[in-house]
C-alpha positions as CSV (number, residue, x, y, z in Angstrom):
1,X,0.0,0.0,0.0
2,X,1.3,3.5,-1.4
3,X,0.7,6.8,0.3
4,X,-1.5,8.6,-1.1
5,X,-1.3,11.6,-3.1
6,X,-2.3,13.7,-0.5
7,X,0.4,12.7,1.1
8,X,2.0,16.1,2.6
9,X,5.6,14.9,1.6
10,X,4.6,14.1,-1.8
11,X,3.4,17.3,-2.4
12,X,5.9,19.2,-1.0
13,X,7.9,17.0,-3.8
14,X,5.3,18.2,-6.0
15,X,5.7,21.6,-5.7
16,X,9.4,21.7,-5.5
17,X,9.6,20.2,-9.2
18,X,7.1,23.0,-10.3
19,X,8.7,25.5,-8.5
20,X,12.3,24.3,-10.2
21,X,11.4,23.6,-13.4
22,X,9.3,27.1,-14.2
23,X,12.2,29.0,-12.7
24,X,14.6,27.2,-15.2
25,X,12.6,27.1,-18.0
26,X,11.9,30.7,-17.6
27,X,15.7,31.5,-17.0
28,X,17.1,29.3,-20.0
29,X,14.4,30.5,-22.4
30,X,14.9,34.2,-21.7
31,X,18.6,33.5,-22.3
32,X,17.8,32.1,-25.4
33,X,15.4,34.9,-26.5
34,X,18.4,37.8,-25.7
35,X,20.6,36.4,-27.7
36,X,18.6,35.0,-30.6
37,X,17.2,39.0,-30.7
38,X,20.8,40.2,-30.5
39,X,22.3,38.0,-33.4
40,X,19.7,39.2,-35.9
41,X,17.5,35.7,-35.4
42,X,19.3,33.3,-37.3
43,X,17.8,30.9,-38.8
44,X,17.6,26.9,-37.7
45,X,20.9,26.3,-39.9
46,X,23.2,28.7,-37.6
47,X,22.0,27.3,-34.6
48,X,22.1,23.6,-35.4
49,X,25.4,21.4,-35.6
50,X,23.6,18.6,-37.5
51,X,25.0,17.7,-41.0
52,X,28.4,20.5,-40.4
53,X,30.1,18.8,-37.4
54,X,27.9,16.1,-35.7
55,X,31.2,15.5,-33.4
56,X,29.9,18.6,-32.0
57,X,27.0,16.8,-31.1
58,X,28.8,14.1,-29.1
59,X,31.1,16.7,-27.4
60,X,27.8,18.5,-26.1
61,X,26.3,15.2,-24.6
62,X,29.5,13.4,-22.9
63,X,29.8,16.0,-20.4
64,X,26.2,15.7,-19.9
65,X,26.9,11.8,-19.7
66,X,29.7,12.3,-16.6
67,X,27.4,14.4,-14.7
68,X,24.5,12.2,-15.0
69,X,27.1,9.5,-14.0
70,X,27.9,11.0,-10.9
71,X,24.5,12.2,-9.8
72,X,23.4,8.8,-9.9
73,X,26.7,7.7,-8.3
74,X,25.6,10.1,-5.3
75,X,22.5,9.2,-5.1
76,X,23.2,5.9,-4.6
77,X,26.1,6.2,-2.3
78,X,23.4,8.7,-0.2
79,X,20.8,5.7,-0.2
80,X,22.9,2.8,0.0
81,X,24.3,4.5,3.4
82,X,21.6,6.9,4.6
83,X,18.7,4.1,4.4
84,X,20.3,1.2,6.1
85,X,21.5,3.7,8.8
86,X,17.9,5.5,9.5
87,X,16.7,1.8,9.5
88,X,18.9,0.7,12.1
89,X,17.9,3.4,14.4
90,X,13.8,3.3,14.3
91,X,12.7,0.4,12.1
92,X,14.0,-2.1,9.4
93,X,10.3,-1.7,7.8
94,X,12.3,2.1,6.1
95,X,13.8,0.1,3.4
96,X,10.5,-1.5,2.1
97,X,8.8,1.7,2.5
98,X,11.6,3.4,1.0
99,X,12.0,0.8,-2.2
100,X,8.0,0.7,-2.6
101,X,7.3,4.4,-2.7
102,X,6.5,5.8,-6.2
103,X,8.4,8.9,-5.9
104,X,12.0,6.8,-5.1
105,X,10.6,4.6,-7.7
106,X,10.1,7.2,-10.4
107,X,13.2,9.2,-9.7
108,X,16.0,6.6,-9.7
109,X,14.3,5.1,-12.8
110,X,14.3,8.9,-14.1
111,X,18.3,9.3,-13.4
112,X,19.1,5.8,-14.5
113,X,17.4,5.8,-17.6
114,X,18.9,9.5,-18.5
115,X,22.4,8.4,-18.0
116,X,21.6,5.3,-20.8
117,X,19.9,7.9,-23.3
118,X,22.6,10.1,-23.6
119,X,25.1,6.9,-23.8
120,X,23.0,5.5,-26.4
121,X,22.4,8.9,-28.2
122,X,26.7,9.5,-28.2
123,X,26.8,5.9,-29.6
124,X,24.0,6.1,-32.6
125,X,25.7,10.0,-33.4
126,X,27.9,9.2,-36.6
127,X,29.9,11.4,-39.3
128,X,27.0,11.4,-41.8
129,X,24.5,10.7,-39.0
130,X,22.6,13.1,-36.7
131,X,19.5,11.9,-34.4
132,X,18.4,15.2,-33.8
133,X,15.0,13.9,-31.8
134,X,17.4,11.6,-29.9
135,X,20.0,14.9,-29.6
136,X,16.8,17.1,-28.0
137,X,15.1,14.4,-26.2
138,X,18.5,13.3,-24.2
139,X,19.6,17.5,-23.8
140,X,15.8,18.0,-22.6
141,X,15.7,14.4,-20.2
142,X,18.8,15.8,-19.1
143,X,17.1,19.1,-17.5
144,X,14.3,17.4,-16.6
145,X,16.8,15.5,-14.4
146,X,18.5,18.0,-12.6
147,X,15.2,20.0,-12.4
148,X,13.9,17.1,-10.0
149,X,17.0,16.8,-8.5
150,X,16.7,19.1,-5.5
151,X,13.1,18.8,-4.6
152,X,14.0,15.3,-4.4
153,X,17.3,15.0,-2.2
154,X,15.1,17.2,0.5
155,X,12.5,15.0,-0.2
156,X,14.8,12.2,0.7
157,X,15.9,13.8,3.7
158,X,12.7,14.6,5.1
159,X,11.5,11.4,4.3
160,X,14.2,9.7,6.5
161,X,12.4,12.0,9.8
162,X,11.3,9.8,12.4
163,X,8.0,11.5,12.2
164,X,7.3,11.0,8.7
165,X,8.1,7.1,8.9
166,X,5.1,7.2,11.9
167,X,3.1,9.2,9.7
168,X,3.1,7.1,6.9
169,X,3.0,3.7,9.0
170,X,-0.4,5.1,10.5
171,X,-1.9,6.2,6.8
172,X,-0.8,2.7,5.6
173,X,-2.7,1.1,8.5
174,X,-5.8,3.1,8.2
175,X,-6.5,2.6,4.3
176,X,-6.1,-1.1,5.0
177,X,-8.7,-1.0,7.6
178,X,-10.5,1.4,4.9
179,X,-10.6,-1.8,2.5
180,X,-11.9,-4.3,5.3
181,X,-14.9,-1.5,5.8
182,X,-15.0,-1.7,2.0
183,X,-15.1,-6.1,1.6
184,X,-11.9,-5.3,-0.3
185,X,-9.1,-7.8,0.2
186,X,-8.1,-10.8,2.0
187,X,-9.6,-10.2,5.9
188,X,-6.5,-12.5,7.1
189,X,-3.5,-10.8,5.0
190,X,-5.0,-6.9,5.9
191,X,-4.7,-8.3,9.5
192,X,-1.5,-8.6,8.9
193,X,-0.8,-5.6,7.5
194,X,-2.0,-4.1,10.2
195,X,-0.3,-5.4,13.1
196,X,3.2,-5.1,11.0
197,X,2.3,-1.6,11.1
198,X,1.5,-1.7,14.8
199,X,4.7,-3.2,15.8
200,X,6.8,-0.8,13.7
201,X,5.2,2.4,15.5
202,X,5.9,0.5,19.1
203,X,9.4,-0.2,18.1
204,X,10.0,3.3,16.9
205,X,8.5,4.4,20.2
206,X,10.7,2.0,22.0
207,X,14.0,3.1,20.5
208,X,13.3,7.1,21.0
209,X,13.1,6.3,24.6
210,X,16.2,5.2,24.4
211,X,17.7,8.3,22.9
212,X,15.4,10.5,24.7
213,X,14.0,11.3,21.4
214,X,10.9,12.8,23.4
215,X,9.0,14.2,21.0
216,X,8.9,11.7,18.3
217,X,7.9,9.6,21.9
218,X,4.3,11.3,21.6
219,X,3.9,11.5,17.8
220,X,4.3,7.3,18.0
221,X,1.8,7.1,21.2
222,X,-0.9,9.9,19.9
223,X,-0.5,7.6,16.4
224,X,-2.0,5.0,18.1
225,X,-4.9,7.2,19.3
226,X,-5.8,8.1,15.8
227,X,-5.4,4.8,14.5
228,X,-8.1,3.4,16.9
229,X,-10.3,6.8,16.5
230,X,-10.1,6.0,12.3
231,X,-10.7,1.9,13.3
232,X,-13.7,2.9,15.5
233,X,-15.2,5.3,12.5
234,X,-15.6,1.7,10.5
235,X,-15.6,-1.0,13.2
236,X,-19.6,-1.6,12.6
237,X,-19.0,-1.9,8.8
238,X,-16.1,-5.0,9.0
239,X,-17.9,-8.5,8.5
240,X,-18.0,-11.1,11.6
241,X,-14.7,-12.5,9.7
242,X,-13.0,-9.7,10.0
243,X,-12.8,-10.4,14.2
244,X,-11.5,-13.4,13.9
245,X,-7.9,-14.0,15.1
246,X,-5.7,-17.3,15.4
247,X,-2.4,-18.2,17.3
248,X,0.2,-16.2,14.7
249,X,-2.3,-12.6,15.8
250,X,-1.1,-13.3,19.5
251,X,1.5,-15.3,20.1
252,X,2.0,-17.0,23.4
253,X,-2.0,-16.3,24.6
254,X,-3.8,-19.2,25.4
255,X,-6.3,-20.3,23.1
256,X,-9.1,-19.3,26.1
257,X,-7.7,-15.2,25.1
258,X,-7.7,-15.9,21.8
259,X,-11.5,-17.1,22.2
260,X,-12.5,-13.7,23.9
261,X,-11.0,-11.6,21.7
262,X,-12.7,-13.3,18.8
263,X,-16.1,-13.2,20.9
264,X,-15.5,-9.6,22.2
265,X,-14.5,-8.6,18.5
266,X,-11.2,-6.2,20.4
267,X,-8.4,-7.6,18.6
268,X,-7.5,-4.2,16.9
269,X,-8.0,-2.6,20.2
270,X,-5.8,-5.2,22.0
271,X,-3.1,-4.7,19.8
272,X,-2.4,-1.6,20.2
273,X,-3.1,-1.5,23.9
274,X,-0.7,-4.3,24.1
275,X,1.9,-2.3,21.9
276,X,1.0,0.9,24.2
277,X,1.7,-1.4,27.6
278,X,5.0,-2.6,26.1
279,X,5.8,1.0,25.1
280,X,5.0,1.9,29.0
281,X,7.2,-0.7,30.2
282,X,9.9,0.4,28.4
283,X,9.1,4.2,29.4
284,X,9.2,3.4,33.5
285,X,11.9,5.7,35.2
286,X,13.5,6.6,31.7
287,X,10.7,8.4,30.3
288,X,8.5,10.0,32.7
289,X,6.6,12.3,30.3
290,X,6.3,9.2,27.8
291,X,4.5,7.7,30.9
292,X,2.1,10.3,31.2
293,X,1.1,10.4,27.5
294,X,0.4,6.7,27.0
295,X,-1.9,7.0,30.2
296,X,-3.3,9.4,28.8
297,X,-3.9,8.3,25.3
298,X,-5.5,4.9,26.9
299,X,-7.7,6.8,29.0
300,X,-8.9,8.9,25.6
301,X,-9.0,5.9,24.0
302,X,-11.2,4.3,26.7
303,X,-13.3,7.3,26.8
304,X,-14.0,7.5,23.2
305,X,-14.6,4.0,22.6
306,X,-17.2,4.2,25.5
307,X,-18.9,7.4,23.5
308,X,-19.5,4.7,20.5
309,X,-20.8,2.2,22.8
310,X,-17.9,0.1,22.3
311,X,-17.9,-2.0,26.1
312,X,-15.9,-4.6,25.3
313,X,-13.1,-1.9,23.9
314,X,-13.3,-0.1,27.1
315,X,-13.1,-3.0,29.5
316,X,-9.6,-4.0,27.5
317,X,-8.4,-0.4,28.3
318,X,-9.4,-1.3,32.1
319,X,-7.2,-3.8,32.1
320,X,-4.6,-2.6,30.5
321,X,-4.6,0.5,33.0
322,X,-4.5,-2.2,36.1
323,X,-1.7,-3.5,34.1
324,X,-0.1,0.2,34.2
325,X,-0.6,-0.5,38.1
326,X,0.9,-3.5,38.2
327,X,4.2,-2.5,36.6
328,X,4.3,1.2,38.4
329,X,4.1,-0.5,41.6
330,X,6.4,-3.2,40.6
331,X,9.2,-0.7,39.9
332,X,8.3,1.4,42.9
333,X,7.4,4.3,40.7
334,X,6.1,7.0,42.8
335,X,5.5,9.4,40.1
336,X,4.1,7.3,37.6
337,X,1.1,6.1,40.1
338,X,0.6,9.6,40.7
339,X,0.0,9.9,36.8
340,X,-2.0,6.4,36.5
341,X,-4.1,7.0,39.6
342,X,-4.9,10.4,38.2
343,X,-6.2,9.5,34.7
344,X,-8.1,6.2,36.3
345,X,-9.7,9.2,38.0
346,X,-10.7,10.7,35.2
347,X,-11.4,8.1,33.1
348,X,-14.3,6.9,36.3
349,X,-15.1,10.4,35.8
350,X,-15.6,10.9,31.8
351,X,-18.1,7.3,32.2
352,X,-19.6,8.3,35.5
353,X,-23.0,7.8,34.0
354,X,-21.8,3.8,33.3
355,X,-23.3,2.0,35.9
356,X,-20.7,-0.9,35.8
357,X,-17.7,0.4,35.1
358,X,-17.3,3.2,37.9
359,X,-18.2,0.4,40.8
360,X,-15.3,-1.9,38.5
361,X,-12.7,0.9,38.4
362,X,-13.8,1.9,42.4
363,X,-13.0,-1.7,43.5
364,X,-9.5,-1.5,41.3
365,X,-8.8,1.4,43.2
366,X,-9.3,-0.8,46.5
367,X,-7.0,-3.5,45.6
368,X,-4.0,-1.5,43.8
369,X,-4.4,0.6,47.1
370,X,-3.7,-2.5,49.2
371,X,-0.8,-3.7,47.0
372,X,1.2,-0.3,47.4
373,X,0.0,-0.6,51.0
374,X,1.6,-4.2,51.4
375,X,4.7,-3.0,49.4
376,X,5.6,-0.1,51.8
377,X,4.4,3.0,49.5
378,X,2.1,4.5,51.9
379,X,2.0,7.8,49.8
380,X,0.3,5.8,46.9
381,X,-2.0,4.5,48.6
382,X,-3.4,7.9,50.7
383,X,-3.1,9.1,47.0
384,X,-5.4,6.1,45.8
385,X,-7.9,7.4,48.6
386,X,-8.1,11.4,48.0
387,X,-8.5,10.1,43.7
388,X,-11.3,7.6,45.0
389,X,-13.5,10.4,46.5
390,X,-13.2,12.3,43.4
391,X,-14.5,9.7,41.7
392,X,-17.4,9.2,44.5
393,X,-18.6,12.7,44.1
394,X,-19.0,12.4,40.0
395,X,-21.2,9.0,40.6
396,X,-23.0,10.7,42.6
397,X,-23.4,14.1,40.5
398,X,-23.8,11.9,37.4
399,X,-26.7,9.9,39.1
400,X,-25.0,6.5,38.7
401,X,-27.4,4.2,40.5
402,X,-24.6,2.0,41.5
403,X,-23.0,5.4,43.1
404,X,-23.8,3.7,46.6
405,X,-21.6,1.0,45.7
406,X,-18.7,3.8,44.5
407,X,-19.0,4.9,48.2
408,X,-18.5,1.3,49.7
409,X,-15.1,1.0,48.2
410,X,-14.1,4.5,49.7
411,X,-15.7,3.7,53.1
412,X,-13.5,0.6,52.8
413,X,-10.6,1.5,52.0
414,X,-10.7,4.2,54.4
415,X,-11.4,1.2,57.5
416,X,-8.1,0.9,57.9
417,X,-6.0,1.2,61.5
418,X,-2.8,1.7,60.5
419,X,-1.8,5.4,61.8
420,X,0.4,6.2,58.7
421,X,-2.2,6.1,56.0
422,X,-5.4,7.4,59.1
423,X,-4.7,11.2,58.5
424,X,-4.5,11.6,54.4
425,X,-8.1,9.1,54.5
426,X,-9.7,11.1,57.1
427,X,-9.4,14.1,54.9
428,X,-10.3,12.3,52.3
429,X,-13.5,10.9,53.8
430,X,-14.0,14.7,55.3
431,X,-13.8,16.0,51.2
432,X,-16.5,13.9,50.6
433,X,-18.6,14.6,53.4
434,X,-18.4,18.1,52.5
435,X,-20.2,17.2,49.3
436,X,-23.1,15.3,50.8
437,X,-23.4,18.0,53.4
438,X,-24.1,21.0,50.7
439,X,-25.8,18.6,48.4
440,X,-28.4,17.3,51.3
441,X,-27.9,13.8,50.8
442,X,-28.3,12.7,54.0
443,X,-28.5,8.8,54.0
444,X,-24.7,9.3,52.5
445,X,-23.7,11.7,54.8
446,X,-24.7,9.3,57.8
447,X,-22.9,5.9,56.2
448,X,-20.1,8.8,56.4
449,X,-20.8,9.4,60.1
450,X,-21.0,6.0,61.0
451,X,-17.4,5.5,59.7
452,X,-16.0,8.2,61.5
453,X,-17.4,6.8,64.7
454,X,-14.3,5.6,65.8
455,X,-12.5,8.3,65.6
456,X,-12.4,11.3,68.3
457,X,-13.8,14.9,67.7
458,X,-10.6,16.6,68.0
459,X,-8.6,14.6,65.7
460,X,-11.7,15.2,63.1
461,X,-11.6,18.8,64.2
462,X,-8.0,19.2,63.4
463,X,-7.8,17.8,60.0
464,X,-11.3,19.5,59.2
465,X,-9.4,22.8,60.2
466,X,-5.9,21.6,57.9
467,X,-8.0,21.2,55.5
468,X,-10.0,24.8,55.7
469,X,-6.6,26.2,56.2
470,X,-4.9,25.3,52.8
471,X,-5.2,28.2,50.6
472,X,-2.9,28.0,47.6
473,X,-4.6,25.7,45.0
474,X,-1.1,25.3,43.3
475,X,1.0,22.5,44.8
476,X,4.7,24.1,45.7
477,X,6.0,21.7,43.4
478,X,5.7,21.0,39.5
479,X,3.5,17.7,38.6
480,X,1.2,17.1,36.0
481,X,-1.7,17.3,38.5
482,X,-0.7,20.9,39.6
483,X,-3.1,21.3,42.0
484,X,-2.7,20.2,45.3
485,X,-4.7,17.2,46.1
486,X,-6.1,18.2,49.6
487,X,-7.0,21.3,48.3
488,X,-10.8,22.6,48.5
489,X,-12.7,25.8,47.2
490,X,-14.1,27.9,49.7
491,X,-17.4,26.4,49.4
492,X,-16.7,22.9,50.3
493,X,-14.5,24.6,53.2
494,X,-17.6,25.7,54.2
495,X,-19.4,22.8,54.5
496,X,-16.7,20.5,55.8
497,X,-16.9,23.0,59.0
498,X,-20.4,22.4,59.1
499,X,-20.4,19.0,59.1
500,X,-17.6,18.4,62.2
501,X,-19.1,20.8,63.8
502,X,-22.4,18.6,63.3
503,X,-20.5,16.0,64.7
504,X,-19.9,18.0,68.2
């Protein structure tokens, strides 16, 4: 599959040839014109060589011959070294792109074919023999070459970017899922396609982070995000075939996962969350702003496959951010929880009007809590509690039905004893009672009573008056977040005060 003509590169190519070969056609023909008008016009006799001294005609193309031999020579020598090289670093997948693109195609074909004329046209030239539609073809194939000549080396060089090989990795991909919406093609080999075309973005991604090539970093993971926006734009079109996936789609998953993705039609989906959890792997403490934009594109992803009704695809994305988790905690990352915690938070907040998944990502929130718990990070898991009543409050603002339950997996996380993590889930719990306070929902508000039983008015007193007493939003130090996550508006202050003092 070619790029397309809208392809931005290829018109840039475009343009340069236009650009070049008006300027020197304008330029050599007003030469001409000057002096034809200053020599009194002669006619086609005194400006011809043919049939006085065709060995003129052969000393005008051999230097034209050398040049077009060392063009070519360069060309070469620039392909044969820049190609492999640019390969080496992002993805062995540049050389077949490079050797099936149309423009490569039609230029070295151009350059090599050029040199051969103007051999062939010295060779044919003899004493009493003078090809003259041979002579202007090769003179004017000659200027056609060098006209395209420029445009094309930037063209090569911009097509070596980083961000032009993701560009056109992610066009590929989507005009193949273009044809399965279409019935065009084989279902199997466009699978195929595809997931070469996934694996060549993740292992692009996967070598910038090692040379801390940030930016082209994001360009791989947003990729990804449009890829599956495109996919979802034709998902209802693709036949029941078109879901089906064998061993060679997902290799080493038991034939049980290879079942559900076939039922749950998410293999596109899982692929790329797969690629964008490998890509996150790779990213943990050497890439911390990596980490935060592949959290973030699976929560968009998530969100946006929830708009289309797409379940299945936003229960995959579930997973894979308990996998995110799993790994951050694993490695002891305290800033990457901060980020995953953060956009599970808003992800529970973007589908606070799905009954299931909120009371799902609620009781994720519970158990990843407990594992940083176990593993000694105490800071993650007060953070997990402060993000869980955020999530509580939009239930309950969206109406969920199931909010209740949101609120069980707060109230129980917040049961524990242990004295390190009792002051940041008091606050926390106090947060949310300042909600059900202004917004009268009193059967809440005494479940919230209830579990504050055990804990004395003066301690509830002074954490209701830390929290009243925080006034800078901004958190003194820089995070993604930015605002500090005890922080309350003035109205909630209010209300928090109220409530304690309730309590007295």
């Amino acid at each position: 599959m070619k790029p397309t003509a809208s392809d931005p590169l290829r018109r840039q190519f475009l343009r340069g040839v236009l650009f070049f070969g008006i300027g020197f056609t304008t330029l050599f023909a007003a030469e001409f014109i000057l002096e034809f008008v200053r020599l009194g016009q002669p006619g086609i006799r005194e400006v011809s060589w043919a049939g006085v001294n065709n060995t003129k005609l052969v000393d005008v193309l051999s230097p034209i011959a050398r040049a077009y031999n060392n063009v070519l020579a360069m060309l070469l020598a620039t392909i044969g070294l820049a190609i492999p090289l640019t390969a080496n670093m992002h993805t062995p997948k540049l050389i077949d792109m490079f050797l099936k693109d149309r423009v490569n195609q039609f230029v070295l074909t151009l350059m090599a074919f050029g040199a051969a004329n103007v051999l062939w046209v010295i060779y044919i030239i003899g004493p009493e023999f003078a090809p003259m539609w041979a002579f202007r073809f090769a003179i004017f194939g000659a200027l056609a070459g060098w006209i395209v000549l420029i445009p094309y080396y930037f063209y090569v060089v911009r097509f070596l970017d980083p961000s032009t090989i993701i560009g056109r990795l992610r066009n590929e991909a989507m005009q193949f899922v273009q044809m399965a919406a279409r019935g065009k093609g084989d279902y199997e080999k466009l699978q195929e396609e595809i997931q070469e075309r996934l694996f060549q973005i993740g292992t692009i991604v996967i070598k910038s982070i090692d040379r801390a090539d940030r930016s082209v970093v994001r360009e791989g993971i947003w990729s990804y995000k449009r890829l599956l926006d495109h996919y979802g734009q034709h998902k209802d079109d693709m036949e029941p075939d078109w879901f089906r996936v064998d061993r060679k789609d997902f290799v080493g998953k038991s034939h049980h996962a290879l079942e559900m993705i076939t039922e749950k039609q998410t293999w596109m989906e899982t692929q790329v969350l797969e690629q964008l959890l490998i890509c996150y792997q790779h990213a943990l403490s050497r890439a911390p702003d990596a980490v935060s934009a592949i959290s973030n594109v699976t929560r968009v992803v998530a969100t946006l496959a929830s708009e289309r009704g797409d379940h299945h695809a936003v229960s995959a994305a579930i997973r894979v951010f308990n996998t995110f988790l799993r790994e951050t905690l694993n490695h002891g990352d305290v800033r990457a929880a901060y980020d995953i915690f953060y956009q599970y938070r808003q992800l529970a907040s973007d589908l606070a009007t799905d009954h299931d998944v909120v009371c799902r990502i609620a009781t994720f929130f519970v158990t990843y809590a407990g594992i940083a718990e176990s593993d000694g990070n105490r800071y993650v898991s007060k953070l997990a509690a402060f993000d869980l009543c955020h999530v509580v409050e939009k239930a309950y603002r969206a109406d969920n039905p199931r909010a209740g339950e949101v609120l069980d997996s707060l109230l129980d996380l917040c049961s524990t004893t242990d004295e390190s993590l009792v002051e940041g889930r008091l606050r926390a719990l106090l947060i949310v009672a300042g909600y059900f306070h202004g917004a009268k929902k009193v059967a809440e508000l005494n479940r919230v009573r209830t579990a504050l039983e055990v804990v004395s008015f003066e301690r509830l007193r002074d954490e209701a008056e830390y929290l009243c007493s925080i006034e800078r939003r901004v958190f003194w130090e820089v995070t993604d977040r930015a605002v500090n996550i005890e922080w309350t508006p003035e109205e909630r202050r209010e209300q928090i005060q109220s409530f304690v003092d309730g309590l007295a």
